[in-house]
C-alpha positions in Angstrom: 85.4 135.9 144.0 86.1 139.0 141.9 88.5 140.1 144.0 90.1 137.2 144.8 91.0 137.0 141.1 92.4 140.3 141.2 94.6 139.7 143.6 96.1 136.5 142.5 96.7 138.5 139.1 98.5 141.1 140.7 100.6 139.4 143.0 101.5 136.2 140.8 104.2 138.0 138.4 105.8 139.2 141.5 106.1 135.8 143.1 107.1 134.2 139.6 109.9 137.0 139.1 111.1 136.9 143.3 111.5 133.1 143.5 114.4 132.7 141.2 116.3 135.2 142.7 116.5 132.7 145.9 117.1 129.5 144.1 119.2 128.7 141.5 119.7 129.8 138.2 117.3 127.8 135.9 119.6 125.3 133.2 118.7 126.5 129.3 119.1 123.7 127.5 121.5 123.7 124.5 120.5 122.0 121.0 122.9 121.7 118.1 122.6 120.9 115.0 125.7 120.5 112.6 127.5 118.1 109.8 130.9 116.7 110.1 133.2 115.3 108.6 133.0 111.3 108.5 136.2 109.7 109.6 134.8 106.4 107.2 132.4 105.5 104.6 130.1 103.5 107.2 129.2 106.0 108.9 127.8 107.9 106.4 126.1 104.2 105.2 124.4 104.8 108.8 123.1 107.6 108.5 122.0 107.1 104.8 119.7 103.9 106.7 118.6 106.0 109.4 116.7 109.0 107.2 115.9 105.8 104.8 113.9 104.6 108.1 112.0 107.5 108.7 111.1 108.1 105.1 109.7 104.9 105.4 107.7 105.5 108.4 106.6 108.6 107.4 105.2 106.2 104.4 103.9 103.7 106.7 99.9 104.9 106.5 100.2 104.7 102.9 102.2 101.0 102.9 99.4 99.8 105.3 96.5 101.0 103.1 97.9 99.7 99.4 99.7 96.7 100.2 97.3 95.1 103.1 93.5 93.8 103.3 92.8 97.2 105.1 91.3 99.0 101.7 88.8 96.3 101.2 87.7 96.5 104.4 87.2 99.9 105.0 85.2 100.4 102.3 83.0 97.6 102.6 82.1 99.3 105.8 81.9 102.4 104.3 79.1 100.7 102.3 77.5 99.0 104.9 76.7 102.2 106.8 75.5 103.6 103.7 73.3 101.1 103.0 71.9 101.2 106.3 71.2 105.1 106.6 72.8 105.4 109.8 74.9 108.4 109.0 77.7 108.4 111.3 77.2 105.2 113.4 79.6 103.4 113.6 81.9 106.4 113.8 84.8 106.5 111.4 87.2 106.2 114.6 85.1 101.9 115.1 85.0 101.8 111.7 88.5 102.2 111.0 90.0 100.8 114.5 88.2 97.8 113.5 89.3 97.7 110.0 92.9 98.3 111.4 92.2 95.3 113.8 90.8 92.7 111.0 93.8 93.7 109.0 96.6 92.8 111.3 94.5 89.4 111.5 94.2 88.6 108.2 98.1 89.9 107.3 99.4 88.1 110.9 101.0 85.0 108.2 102.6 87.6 106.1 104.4 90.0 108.8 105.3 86.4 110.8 107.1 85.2 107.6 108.6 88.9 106.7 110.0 88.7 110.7 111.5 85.3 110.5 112.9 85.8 107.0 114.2 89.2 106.7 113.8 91.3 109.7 115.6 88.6 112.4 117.9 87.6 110.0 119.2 91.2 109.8 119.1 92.2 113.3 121.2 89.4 114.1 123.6 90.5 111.3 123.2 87.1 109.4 122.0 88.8 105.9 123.1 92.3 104.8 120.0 95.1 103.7 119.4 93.9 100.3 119.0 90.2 101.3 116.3 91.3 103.8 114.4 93.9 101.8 114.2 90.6 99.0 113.3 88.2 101.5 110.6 90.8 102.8 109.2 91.1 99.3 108.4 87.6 98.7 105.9 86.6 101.5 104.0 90.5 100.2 104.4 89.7 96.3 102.3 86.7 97.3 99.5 87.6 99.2 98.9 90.8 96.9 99.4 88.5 93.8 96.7 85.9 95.4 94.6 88.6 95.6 95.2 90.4 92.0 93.5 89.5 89.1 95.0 89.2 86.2 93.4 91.6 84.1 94.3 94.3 86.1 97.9 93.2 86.3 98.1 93.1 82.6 96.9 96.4 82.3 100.0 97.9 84.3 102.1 95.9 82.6 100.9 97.0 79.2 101.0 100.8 80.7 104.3 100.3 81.7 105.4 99.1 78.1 107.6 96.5 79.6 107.8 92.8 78.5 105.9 90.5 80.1 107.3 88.8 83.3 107.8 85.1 82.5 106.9 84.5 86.1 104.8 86.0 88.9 107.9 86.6 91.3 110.0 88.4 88.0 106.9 91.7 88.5 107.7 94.5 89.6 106.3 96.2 92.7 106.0 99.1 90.9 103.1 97.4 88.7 101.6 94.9 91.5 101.0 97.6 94.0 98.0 99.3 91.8 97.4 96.8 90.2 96.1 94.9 93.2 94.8 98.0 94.5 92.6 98.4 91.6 91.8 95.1 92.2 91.0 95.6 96.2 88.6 98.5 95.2 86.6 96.2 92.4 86.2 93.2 94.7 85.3 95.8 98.0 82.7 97.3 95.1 81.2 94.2 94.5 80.5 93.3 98.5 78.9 96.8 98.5 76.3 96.0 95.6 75.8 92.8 97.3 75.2 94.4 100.4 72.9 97.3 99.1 70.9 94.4 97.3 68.1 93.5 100.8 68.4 97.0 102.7 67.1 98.6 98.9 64.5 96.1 98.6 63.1 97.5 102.4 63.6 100.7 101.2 61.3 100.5 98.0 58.8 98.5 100.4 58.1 101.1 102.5 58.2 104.0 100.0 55.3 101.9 97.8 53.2 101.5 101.2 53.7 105.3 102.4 52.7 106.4 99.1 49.8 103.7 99.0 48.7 105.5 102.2 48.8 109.1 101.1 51.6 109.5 103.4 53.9 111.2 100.5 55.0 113.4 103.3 56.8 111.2 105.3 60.4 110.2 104.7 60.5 106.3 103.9 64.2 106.5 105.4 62.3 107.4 108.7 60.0 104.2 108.8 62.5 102.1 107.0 65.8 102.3 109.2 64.4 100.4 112.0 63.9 97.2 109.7 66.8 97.9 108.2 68.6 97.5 111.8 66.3 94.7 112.9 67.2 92.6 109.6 70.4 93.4 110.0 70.5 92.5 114.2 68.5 89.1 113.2 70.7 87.8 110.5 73.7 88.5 112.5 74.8 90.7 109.9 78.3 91.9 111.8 79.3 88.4 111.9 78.5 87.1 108.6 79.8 90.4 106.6 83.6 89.8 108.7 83.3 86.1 108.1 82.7 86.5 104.4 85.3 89.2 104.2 88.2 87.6 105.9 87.0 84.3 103.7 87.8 87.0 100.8 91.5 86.8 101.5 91.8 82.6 102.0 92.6 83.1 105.6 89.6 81.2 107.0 
């Protein structure tokens, strides 16, 4: 085997290095990369839109997380497998690919209305830029104003030292996006404590009876996580924490 190695290293340069010489010549490809001069003012408009679109990709995670039901979510699973004492199961890849997959349920209405008000619109050239990216806004104020409370809204507003907007669509963006995501966090918070609440209670059980026992040894989260995942199994618990949390958003 040793040698058969030996040979293949020897002899493979020289059949990569002879083969070419009997074909032909391999094509290099050229790249280049250069500015003109623009023979009008739309094309420079066009490119303008074009690095405008991949800023905005590149800012897509980011839009996802602020401006959807995906932080609320995530972090009410993130307490869930806290309060269970599983560690890593669920993985953060199911943890999040479901998150991601809840969201896109719940936000479904929105991106439909965004589609058939802005984005169709301006494909088909009926509505110029700045009448989609307004059209887009409204269906997004609304959800994320639904879902903003008002204290926390009137804290940006007061940060921002503006006046106060006589109506909900005259905010800004600037002040609803953290404001509602401060407000995503508090309400996510809130589910967490709720959700602590029973799996503590099991916890302080069975600490009390180890320590009744003498057992002081023993880890209670050793003896406790399989009631833990039993309540959790009986109650249905997957189904009632998504229920309640897509209830959160007034979608069901």
């Amino acid at each position: 085997m040793i040698r058969r190695i030996i040979i293949m290293a020897v002899f493979l340069p020289l059949v990569c290095g002879v083969l070419p010489a009997f074909g032909a010549p391999l094509p290099l490809p050229s790249v280049q990369i250069g500015v003109g001069e623009a023979e009008n003012p739309e094309e420079v408009s066009v490119v303008l839109q074009i690095v405008a679109l991949l800023t905005i990709l590149s800012l897509a995670p980011a839009i996802l997380i602020l401006m959807t039901s995906f932080t609320r979510i995530v972090v009410v699973f993130h307490f869930l497998r806290q309060a269970l004492g599983t560690q890593q199961s669920p993985p953060n890849q199911v943890v999040i690919g479901l998150s991601l997959f809840i969201t896109f349920f719940i936000m479904t209405p929105v991106w439909q209305q965004v589609y058939g008000k802005a984005l169709r619109p301006y494909l088909d050239k009926e509505i110029s830029y700045q009448e989609a990216f307004d059209n887009a806004k409204t269906p997004v104020r609304q959800f994320m104003l639904y879902n903003t409370r008002e204290k926390d809204l009137a804290l940006f507003v007061n940060a921002s030292r503006s006046e106060k907007p006589p109506t909900p669509d005259d905010v800004s963006l600037l002040v609803l996006i953290p404001a509602f995501v401060i407000s995503e966090l508090k309400t996510a918070f809130i589910i967490g404590f709720v959700l602590y609440v029973p799996f503590l209670v099991i916890d302080m059980v069975v600490a009390s009876v180890l320590l009744s026992m003498g057992m002081m040894m023993l880890p209670p989260i050793m003896i406790s996580l399989p009631f833990k995942i039993m309540l959790f199994v009986l109650v249905d618990g997957w189904n009632l924490l998504v229920g309640s949390v897509v209830k959160s958003f007034g979608v069901a």
